[in-house]
N, C-alpha and C positions, 0 to 999 in steps of 0.2 A: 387499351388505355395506358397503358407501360409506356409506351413508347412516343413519341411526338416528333413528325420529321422538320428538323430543324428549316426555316423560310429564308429565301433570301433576303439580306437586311435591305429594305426598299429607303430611298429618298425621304420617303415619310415620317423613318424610326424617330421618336422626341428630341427633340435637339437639347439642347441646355444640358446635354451629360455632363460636362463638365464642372455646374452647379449642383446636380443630383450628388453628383460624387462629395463635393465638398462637403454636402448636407451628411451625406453614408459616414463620412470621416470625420463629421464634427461628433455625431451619432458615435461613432464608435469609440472615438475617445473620451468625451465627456461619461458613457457608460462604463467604460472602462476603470479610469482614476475613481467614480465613484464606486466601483465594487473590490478596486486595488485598495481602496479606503476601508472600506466596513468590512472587508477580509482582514486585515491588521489587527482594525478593533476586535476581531471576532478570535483571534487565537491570546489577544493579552487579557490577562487576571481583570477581573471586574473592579475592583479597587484603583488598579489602575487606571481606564476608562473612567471611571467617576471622577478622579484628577484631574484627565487631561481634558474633560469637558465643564472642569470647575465645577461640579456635583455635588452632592450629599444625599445620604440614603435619604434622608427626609426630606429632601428636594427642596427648590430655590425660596426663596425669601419672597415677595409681593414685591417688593423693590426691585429685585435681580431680575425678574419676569419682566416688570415693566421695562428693563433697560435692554434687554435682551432682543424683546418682543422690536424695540427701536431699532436697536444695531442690525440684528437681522431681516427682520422685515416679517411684513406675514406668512404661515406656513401655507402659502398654496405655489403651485406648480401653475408655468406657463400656460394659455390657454389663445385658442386660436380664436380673435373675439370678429363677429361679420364687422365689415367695415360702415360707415358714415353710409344714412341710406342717399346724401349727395354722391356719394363717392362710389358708391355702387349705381346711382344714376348715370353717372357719367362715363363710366367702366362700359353701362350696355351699347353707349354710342363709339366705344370706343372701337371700328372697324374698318378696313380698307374700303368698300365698297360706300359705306356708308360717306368716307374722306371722300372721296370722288364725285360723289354727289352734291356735296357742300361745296367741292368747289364748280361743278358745273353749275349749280343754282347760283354763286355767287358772281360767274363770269354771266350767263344769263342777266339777268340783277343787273351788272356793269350797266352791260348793251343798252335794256329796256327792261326797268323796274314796272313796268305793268305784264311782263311776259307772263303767261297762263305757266309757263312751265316752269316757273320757281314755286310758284304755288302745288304743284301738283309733284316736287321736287321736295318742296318743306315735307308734307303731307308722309311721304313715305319713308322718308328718314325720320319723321316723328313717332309715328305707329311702330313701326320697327323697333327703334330701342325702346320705347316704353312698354311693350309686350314683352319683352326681354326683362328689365329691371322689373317689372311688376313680377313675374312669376319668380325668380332667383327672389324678391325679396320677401314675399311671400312663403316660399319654401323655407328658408332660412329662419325665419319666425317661427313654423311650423317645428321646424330641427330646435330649435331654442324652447319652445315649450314640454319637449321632450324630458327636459333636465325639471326634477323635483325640487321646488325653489324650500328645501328644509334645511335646517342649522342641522349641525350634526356634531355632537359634544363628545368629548373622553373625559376621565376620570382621573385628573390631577394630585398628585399630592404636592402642598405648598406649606409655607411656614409665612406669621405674621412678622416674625421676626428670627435674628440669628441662635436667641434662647430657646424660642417659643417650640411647641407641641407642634409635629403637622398636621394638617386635614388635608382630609382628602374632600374634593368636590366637583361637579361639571365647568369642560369649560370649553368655548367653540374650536374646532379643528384648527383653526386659523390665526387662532391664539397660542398655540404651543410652541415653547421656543426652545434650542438647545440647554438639555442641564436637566429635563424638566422629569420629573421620577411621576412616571404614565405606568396605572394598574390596569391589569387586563383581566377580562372573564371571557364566556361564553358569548357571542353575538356581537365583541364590541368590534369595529374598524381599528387596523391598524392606522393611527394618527399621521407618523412620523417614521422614522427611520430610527429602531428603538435596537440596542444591548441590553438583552437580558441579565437583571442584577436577581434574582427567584423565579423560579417557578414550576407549576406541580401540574402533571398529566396535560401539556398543552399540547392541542391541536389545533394546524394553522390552515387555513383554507389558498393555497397560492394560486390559481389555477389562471387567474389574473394578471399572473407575474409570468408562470413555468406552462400553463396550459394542463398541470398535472389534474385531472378530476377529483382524484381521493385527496382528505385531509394530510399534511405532512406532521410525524411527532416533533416537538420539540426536545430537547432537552432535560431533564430536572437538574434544575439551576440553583446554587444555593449561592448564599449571600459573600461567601468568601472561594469564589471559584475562579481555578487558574486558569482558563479560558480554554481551548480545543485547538487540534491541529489546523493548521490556515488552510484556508480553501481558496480554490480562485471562482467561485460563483456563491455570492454571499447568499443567493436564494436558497441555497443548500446548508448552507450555514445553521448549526442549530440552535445556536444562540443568540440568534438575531432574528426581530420580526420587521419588515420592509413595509410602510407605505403601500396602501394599495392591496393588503391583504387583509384577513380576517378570521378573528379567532370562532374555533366550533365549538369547542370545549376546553375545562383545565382553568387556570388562573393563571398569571404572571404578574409582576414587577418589572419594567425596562424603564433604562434613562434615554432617553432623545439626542442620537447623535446627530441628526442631521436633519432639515427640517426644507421644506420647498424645495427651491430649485436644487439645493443640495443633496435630493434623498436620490436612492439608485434610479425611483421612478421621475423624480424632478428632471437628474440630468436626461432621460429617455425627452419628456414633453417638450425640455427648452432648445432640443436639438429639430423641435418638429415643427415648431412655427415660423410663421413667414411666409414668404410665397413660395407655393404649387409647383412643381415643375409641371411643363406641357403635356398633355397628354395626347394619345389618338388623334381625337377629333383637334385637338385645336392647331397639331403639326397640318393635318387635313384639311383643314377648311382656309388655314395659312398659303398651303400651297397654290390649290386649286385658285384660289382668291388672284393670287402676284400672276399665277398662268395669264386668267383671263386679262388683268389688268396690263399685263407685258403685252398682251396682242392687242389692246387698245391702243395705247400708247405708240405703237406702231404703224395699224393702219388708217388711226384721226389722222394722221399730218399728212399720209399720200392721196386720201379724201377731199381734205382742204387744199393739196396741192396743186391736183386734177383738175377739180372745178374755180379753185381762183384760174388756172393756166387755160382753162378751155372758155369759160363765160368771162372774164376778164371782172367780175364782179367781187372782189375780194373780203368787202364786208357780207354779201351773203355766203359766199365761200366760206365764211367766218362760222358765220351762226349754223349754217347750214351742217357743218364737222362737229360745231356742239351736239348739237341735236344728233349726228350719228354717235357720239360719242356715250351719247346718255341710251341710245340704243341697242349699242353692245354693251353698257354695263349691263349685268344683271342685278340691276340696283335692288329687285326684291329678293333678294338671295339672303339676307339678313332678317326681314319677313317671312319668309318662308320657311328658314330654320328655326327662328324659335316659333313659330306657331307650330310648328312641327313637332318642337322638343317640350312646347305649354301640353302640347294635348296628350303628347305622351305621360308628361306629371301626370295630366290628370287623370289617364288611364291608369296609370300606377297606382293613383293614393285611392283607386275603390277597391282595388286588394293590396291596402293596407299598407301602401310603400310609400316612406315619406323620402322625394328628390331633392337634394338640397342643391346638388350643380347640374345644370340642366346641361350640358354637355354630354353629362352620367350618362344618357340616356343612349347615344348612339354609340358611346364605349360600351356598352352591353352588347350592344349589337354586333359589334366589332369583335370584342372577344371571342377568342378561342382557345383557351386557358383559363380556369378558374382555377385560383389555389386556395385551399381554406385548412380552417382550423378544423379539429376532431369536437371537442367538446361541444356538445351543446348544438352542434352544427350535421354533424352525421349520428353523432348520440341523442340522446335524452336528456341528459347533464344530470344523471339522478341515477344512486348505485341503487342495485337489484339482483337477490339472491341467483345465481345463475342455475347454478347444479348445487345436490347436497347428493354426495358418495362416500362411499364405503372404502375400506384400507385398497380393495382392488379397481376400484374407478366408476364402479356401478351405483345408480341411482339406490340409496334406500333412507325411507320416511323415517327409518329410528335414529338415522344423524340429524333431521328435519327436527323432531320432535324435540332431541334433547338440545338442541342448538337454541329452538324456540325458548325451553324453559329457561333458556341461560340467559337471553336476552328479555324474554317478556319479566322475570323478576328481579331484575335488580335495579335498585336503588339510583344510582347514579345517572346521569346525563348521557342518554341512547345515544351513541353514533352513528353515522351514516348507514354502517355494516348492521347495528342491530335492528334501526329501524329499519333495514330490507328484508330481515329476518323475519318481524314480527309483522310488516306490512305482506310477506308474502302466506303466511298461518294465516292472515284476519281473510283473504282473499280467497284462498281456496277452500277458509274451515277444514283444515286437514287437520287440526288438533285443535283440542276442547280444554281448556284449562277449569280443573274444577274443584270440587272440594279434596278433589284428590292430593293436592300439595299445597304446602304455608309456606313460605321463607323462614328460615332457623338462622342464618349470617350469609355475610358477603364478603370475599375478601375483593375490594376495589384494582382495578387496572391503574399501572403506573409502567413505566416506561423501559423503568429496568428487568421488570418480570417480562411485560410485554402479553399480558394476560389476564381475564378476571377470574374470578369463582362466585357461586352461588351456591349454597349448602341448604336444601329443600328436605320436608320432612313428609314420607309421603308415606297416607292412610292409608292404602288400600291394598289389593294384590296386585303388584305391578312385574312382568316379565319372571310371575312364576313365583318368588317371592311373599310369603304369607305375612309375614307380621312387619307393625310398624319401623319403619328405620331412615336414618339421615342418609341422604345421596348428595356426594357435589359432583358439580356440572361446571369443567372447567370450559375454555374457548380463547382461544388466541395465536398467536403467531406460531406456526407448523414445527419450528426447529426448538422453541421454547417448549410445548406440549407433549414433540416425541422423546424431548432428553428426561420428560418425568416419567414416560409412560413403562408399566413393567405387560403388559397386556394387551391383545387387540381384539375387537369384536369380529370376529371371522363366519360368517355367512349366519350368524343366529348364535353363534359358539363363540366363549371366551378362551385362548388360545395366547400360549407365551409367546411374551415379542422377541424372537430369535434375530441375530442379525444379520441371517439371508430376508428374515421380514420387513425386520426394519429398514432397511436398500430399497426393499420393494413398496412400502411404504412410502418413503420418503421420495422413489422414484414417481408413485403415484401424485405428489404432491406439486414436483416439478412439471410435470407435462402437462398441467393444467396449469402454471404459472407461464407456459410456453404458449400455454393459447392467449396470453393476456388475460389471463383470468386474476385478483386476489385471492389467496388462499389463506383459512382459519383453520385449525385442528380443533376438533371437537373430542372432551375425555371424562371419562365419569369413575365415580368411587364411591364404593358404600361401604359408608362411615359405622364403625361400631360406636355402641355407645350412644346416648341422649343427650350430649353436650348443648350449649346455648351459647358457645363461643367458638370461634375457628381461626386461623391465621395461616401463611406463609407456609408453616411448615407441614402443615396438615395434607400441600397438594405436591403428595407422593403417592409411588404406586398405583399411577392410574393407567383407565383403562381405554385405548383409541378406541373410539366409536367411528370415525371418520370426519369429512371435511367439507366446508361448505365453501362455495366458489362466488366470488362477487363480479358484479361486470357493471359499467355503465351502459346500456344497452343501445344497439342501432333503434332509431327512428325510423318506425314501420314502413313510411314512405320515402326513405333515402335511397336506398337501392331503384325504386322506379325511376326517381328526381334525378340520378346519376345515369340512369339510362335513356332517359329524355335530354338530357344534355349533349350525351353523346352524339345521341342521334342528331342534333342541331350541330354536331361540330366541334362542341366544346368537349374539349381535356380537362379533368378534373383530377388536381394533384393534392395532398395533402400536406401540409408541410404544420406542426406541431409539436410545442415541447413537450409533451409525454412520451413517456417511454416506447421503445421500439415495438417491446411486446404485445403492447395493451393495441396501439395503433395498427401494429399488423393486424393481432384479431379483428379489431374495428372492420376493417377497411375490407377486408376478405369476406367479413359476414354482409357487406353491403355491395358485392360486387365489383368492387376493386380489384385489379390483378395487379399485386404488391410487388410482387421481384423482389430484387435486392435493396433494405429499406436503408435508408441512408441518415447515418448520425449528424447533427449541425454544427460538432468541433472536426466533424471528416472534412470539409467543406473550407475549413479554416488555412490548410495548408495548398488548396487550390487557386492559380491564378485564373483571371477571370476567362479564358476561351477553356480553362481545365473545366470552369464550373458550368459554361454552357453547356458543353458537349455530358456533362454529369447529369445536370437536368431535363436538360431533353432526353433522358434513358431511365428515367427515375419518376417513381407516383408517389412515394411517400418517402417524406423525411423528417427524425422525428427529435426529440432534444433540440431541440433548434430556436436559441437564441433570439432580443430581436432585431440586432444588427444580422442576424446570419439569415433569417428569413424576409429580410428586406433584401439582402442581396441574391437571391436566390431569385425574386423577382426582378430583380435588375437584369438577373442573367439571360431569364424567360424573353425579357423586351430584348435583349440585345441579338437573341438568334430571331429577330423580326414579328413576334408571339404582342399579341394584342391580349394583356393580363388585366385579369380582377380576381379580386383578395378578398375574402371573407372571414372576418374574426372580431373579437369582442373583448378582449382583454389589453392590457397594458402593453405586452410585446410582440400585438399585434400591431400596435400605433405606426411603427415609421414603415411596414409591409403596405397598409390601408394606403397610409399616402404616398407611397412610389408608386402604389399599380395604376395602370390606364384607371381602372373603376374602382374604386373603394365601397366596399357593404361592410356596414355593421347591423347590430339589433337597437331596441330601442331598451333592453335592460344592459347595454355595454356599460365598460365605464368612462366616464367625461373623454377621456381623450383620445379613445378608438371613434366615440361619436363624433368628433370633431375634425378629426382625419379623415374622416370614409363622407363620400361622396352621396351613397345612399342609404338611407334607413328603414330595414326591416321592421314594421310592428309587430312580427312574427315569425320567429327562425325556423323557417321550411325552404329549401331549396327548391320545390315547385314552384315560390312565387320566382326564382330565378329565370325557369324557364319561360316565363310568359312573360317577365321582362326582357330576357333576350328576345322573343319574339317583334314583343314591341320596339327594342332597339333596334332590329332588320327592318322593321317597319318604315322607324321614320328616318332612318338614314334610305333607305330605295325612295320615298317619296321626298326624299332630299337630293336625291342624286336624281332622278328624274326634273326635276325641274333646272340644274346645272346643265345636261346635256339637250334637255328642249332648248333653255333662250343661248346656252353656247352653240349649237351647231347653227340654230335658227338664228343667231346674230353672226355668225359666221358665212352663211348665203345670203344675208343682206347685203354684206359687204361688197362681195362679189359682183351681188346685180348693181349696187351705188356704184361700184369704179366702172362694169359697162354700160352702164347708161350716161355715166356724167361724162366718160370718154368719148361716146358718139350721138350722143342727143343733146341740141342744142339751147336747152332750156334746161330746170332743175328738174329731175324725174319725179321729185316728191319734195313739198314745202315745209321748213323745220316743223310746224307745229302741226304739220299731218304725221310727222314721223316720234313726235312728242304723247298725241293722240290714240296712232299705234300701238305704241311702245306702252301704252296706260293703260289701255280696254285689253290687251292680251297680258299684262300684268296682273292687273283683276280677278280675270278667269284664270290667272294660277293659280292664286289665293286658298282654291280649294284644293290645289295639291296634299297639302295634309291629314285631309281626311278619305285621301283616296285609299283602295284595298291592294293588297303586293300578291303577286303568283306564290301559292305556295311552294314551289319550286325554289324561289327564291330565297325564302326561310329558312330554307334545310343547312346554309353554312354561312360564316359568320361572312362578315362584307364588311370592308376596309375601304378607304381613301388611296386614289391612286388617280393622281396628276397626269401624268404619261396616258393614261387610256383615256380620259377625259379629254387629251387633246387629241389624242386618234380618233377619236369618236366625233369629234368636232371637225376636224378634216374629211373624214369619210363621207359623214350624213349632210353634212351644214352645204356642199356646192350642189346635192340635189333639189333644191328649193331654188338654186339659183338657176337653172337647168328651165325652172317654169316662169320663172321672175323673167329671164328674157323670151321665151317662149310669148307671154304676156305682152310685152315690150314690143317685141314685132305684131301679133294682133291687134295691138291698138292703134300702133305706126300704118299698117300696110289695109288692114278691115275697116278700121273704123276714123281712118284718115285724121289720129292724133300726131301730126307728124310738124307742126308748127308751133312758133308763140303762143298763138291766136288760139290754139287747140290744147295748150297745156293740161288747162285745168280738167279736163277729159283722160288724158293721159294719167297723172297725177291719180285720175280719183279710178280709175279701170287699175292702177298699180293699185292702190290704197286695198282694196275690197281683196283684189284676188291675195295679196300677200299680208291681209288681217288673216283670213279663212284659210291659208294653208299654214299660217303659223300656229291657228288654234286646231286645226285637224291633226299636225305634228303632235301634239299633245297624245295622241289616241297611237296614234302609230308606236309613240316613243314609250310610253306606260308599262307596254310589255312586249316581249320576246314573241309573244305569242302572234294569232292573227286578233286585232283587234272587233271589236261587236262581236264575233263570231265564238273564239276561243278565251277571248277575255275580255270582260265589259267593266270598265270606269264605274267607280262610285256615285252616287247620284248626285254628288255635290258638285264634282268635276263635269256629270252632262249636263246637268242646270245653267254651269257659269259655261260652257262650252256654246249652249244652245246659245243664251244671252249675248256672249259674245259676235257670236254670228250673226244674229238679227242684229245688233248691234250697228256689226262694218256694214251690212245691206241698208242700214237705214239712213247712217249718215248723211250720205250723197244725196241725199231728198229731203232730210230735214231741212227747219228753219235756222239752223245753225251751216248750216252748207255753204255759203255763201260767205259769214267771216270766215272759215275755215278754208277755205279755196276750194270746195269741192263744186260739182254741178251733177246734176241731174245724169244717170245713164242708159242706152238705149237698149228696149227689150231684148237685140239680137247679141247683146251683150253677154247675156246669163245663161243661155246656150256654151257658149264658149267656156265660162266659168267651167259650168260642171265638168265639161271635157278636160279641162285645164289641171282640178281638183284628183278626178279620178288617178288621170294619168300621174299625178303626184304621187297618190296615194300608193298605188300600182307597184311604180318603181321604188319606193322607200319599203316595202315589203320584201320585194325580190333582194333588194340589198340588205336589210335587216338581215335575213336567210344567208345569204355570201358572208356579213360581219360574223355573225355568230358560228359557221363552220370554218371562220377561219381562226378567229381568236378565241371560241370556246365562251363569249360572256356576252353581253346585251348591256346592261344596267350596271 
């Protein structure tokens, strides 16, 4: 999984790069000036900021809001809204094949507005886009009910007037405007884009912005502070909380510098809407489309030329090239992919995946590259006590215990790390909390110690100890804990901390921060004395007990789901802004083979063939920006890599929307959901692989039907130029080849629900022009090969060889070349031998069967007669099957020659 050998860039790669690029460069600037901006703010004194945004600690006036609220506008960020469902109606007609139609039905039309064949022309350019429009708009509702239609308020302070007192009180997210002094606690959303003017023990949740899991500290900010050295990533900034994050714990005071499209995350949104660039499928179906139509457009006019120059009849020479013209379209090819791509939705959304572009779907299939986020994706998204050890690295329950006490009793607001502590006690009952200890004081964690204490009075005999006495229980950050400690608990012994111990200690502590682990120092002290108050200065002379280790943990079934991908084909790369370390761990504990993991300001000084040949040697990349991880899949497409992107945060957004496939979840935030193509109702990677399944699915039963009516309209061709060159009549009447061309339409119909060779499955499968038209040359003159075979049977046996005898000739062509275009079906389906080694869906032999009773019946029904057909003689149908076989025969034998020459089939 390291490695990926770079493809060559095919004809197919998305075009419109030179829009992508703009889009990456509007992205990268706009993010930029905005974090050039609120770095400034973030290193000048708070005073100063409350000036230059016209401020006041006691925040704006009801007047100043109102005008504010006008000049600037509301504080929400761009949003990618579905378009007019006109306007998506019209979008689904919007298609080559479908143009080609409208205008043969409209030259039709001209001729004879009673012609059966505009009706039968309307019909299937109707169905076609409106199965299309229906399910995209459908999905997109679906995608739209996703979103929690709730107000969502902060906590304002404002003044009635320039005299007046402020209050503070709720006010909708979309109402805050620059200037405005926003209090923060526990659980609220970051509003706006705030400068911290206060604030005490806060903790910021970014993971939405940086991908970091763990809460970040802030600062403690007081009201006259000279601001912090400038940084050039304001996410890092500690004085500043961003849009789009959320506070865990702690309180603040920030004034609102920069609100909507202004905020770091604004300029992110407003570089991200608009139109799509192309993806996979639609370069793909672009191509293959102009192919077929380029060799229409070529062989109508020598069809029409042929038979005006040889029958001298020029207006049926006319109609007559219509009607082949409508027979080398593959006019259901627009029916056929989206019934293809509706059924795939719908196999999707009963494991719980909402499609919003039905596209999405054979990009899945296509991909062979998935890059995704760490959190929440190969995690759990939820920390959990990993290891609790001793000074020398070994597991022991008396750091467990006293870890526990520190956390189950204190006072304040549990953080993530205690409630892993105390969630992993409740779980195993490895400790009993009883009457054996009260609480006696607490000294609170703040930012600057970097540490709590809990001062516990405990009854009983504990570790040997007889009579009652104060114990504190300190816990916090490793380098803060061992600079108090004068002691270490050494295998059951209290033992001085010497400074060959302390190295070794403190060594212990790093090579667990190297697995990506966090690490807390756990220290205890017993206290003389029966005091009832404690402080600061009391946490000395303590004693290491050891260290508890935190991790967000792999998702038990990530490692399978990565080895099932593989096995499909798919490369699965990581790319994440968390930390290098944490992401190695991850990624190693889920079967990843990591290599050398790669920083996303490394990336920064590489041009872009530096950065393909970087990534295609590379599985994890971590700090990574979201302009750097948007380009990083740019780079994937550019070495010919059919990519999808999985992530849910903020700078995930312009990744989602560059890759061939976008996936998010259905708990993302607004504008990863808007971006991404698909939506998980459930972040498991297994459901990936059954929709890559289904993606090979319905692209093989989409290409299947391309190279059936392409090769099959390709030996029609054939037999039309020799028969209109040496038979003196028309070999087949337009509306028997209109007729044709509808009942073997029909019976494709069920192409979509046919089943694909497992074999086929196993790797991913791409759009490729070029073997489409090999395949169409090779296969398409064996049908012609019987077509005149057919042509002299009925000339020389059945003495169709006059005017007088057309309608014989005509209707002996009509049957045999219905029934060896729908037998083609069975041959073409699969690589294999057909009936024998692999058998059609029942939907496909249903309409197969039908079809065939069908062309057998026509010539006898009471429609036979306006149709041109007549009646055929029994010694007729002898021949047939001779005719059939012999087809069938040779399209096997050659099947076998294609595929050991060129290695593929389908």
């Amino acid at each position: 999984m390291t490695m990926l050998t770079p493809r060559t860039p095919t004809p197919l790669a998305p075009p419109g790069r030179g829009r992508r690029e703009r889009k990456a460069a509007e992205l990268e600037s706009r993010t930029r000036l905005a974090g050039e901006r609120l770095a400034a703010l973030s290193a000048r004194p708070g005073v100063q900021v409350l000036q230059e945004v016209d401020a006041s600690p006691g925040g704006l006036t009801y007047a100043e809001a109102a005008l504010r609220l006008a000049r600037h506008g509301a504080n929400v960020v761009a949003h990618e809204r579905a378009p007019r469902w006109w306007l998506q109606l019209a979008k689904a007609f919007w298609n080559p094949f479908i143009g080609v139609l409208v205008f043969l039905a409209a030259v039709m039309w001209w001729q004879d507005p009673a012609d059966p064949g505009v009706v039968i022309l309307s019909v299937m350019v109707g169905v076609s886009g409106l199965l299309r429009f229906w399910q995209e708009f459908r999905s997109g509702r679906a995608a739209d009910a996703l979103k929690k239609l709730v107000t969502t308020t902060c906590a304002v302070q404002r003044r009635a007037g320039s005299g007046s007192a402020p209050t503070t009180f709720e006010v909708p997210m979309d109402q805050v405007v620059p200037g405005d002094v926003v209090k923060l606690a526990a659980g609220d959303l970051i509003p706006a884009d705030l400068r911290l003017v206060t604030s005490k023990d806060l903790m910021v949740g970014q993971a939405a912005l940086s991908g970091e899991s763990l809460p970040v500290a802030k600062a403690d900010t007081r009201a006259q502070d000279l601001g912090q050295g400038e940084t050039t990533d304001p996410v890092e900034a500690d004085n500043l909380c961003l849009m789009g994050t959320s506070v865990t714990s702690g309180t603040a005071t920030g004034v609102v510098v920069a609100t909507g499209a202004n905020t770091y995350f604004g300029s992110m949104a407003g570089s991200l809407a608009g139109e799509r660039p192309q993806t996979n499928f639609d370069t793909g179906v672009r191509k293959v489309s102009f192919l077929l139509i380029r060799f229409m457009l070529v062989m109508v006019p020598v069809v029409f030329a042929i038979n005006g120059l040889t029958k001298g009849d020029w207006d049926e020479a006319f109609l007559f090239a219509v009607a082949v013209a409508v027979g080398l379209t593959p006019e259901m090819l627009p029916m056929v992919v989206s019934a293809n791509l509706a059924r795939g939705a719908v196999a999707m959304s009963r494991r719980k995946v909402v499609v919003k572009r039905l596209n999405a779907i054979q990009n899945l299939g296509a991909m062979d590259v998935l890059c995704t986020d760490k959190t929440g994706t190969l995690t759990e998204d939820r920390i959990v006590l990993d290891r609790y050890l001793d000074v020398h690295g070994d597991e022991d329950d008396e750091v467990l215990e006293y870890g526990y006490l520190n956390s189950h009793f204190q006072t304040g607001l549990r953080n993530l790390m205690d409630q892993a502590v105390v969630n992993r006690v409740d779980e195993a009952e490895e400790v009993v909390v009883d009457a054996r200890f009260s609480v006696v004081d607490e000294i609170p964690f703040d930012f600057a110690r970097r540490r709590m204490s809990v001062v516990l009075d405990r009854k009983a005999v504990v570790g040997g100890l007889g009579r009652p006495r104060h114990i504190m229980i300190t816990k916090g950050a490793v380098e803060e804990v061992l600079a108090l400690c004068t002691h270490v608990r050494d295998r059951g012994e209290t033992v001085e901390l010497t400074d060959q111990l302390r190295w070794h200690v403190a060594r212990t502590a790093e090579d667990n921060n190297r697995r990506g682990l966090r690490v807390l120092a756990v220290a205890t002290r017993a206290m003389d004395g029966a005091r009832s108050t404690y402080g600061v200065a009391d946490e000395e002379g303590l004693t290491l007990v050891g260290f508890l280790a935190f991790l967000d943990p792999p998702k038990a079934d990530a490692a399978r789901a990565l080895r099932a991908l593989a096995d499909k084909g798919v490369a699965v790369k990581v790319v994440t802004g968390d930390n290098e370390l944490v992401a190695a761990r991850v990624c190693a504990d889920v079967g990843i083979d990591v290599g050398q993991v790669v920083l996303g300001p490394e990336t920064d000084s590489l041009d872009d063939p530096g950065l393909r040949a970087l990534a295609a040697r590379t599985t994890v990349f971590a700090k990574a920006n979201p302009v750097q991880k948007a380009r990083i899949v740019r780079a994937l497409q550019a070495d010919g890599h059919t990519v999808g992107f999985l992530g849910d945060g903020i700078n995930d957004a312009a990744a989602l929307r560059d890759a061939d496939v976008g996936i998010s979840v259905d708990t993302a935030v607004d504008i990863a959901k808007e971006s991404a193509d698909i939506i998980l109702l459930e972040k498991d990677l297994t459901v990936l692989e059954q929709g890559v399944i289904q993606g090979r699915t319905t692209f093989g039963n989409t290409i299947k039907y391309i190279k059936m009516t392409a090769s099959s309209n390709f030996g029609n061709v054939f037999s039309v130029l020799v028969a209109s060159a040496f038979i003196p009549f028309q070999p087949m009447l337009a509306i028997m080849l209109l007729v044709q061309n509808l009942v073997y339409d029909i019976a494709q119909l069920a192409t979509p629900w046919d089943r694909m060779d497992e074999e086929y499955l196993r790797g991913p499968r791409n759009w490729d022009a070029k073997g489409i038209g090999r395949f169409m040359v090779c296969v398409g003159p064996i049908s012609s090969i019987f077509d005149i075979a057919m042509f002299v049977i009925m000339w020389n046996v059945f003495g169709a060889d006059s005017e007088a005898e057309q309608a014989l000739f005509q209707s002996g062509w009509f049957v045999e070349g219905l029934l060896s275009q729908t037998l083609i079906v069975h041959m073409i389906r699969t690589r294999k031998i057909p009936f024998i080694q692999s058998r059609a869906s029942w939907p496909v032999l249903v309409t197969t069967v039908l079809a065939v009773l069908t062309g057998l019946y026509l010539p006898f029904s009471p429609l036979a007669s306006s149709l041109g057909f007549t009646a055929l003689p029994a010694g007729y149908f002898p021949w047939l099957i001779g005719v059939l076989l012999a087809y069938c025969t040779l399209t096997q034998l050659l099947k076998t020659l294609y595929v050991r020459t060129f290695g593929t089939w389908l």
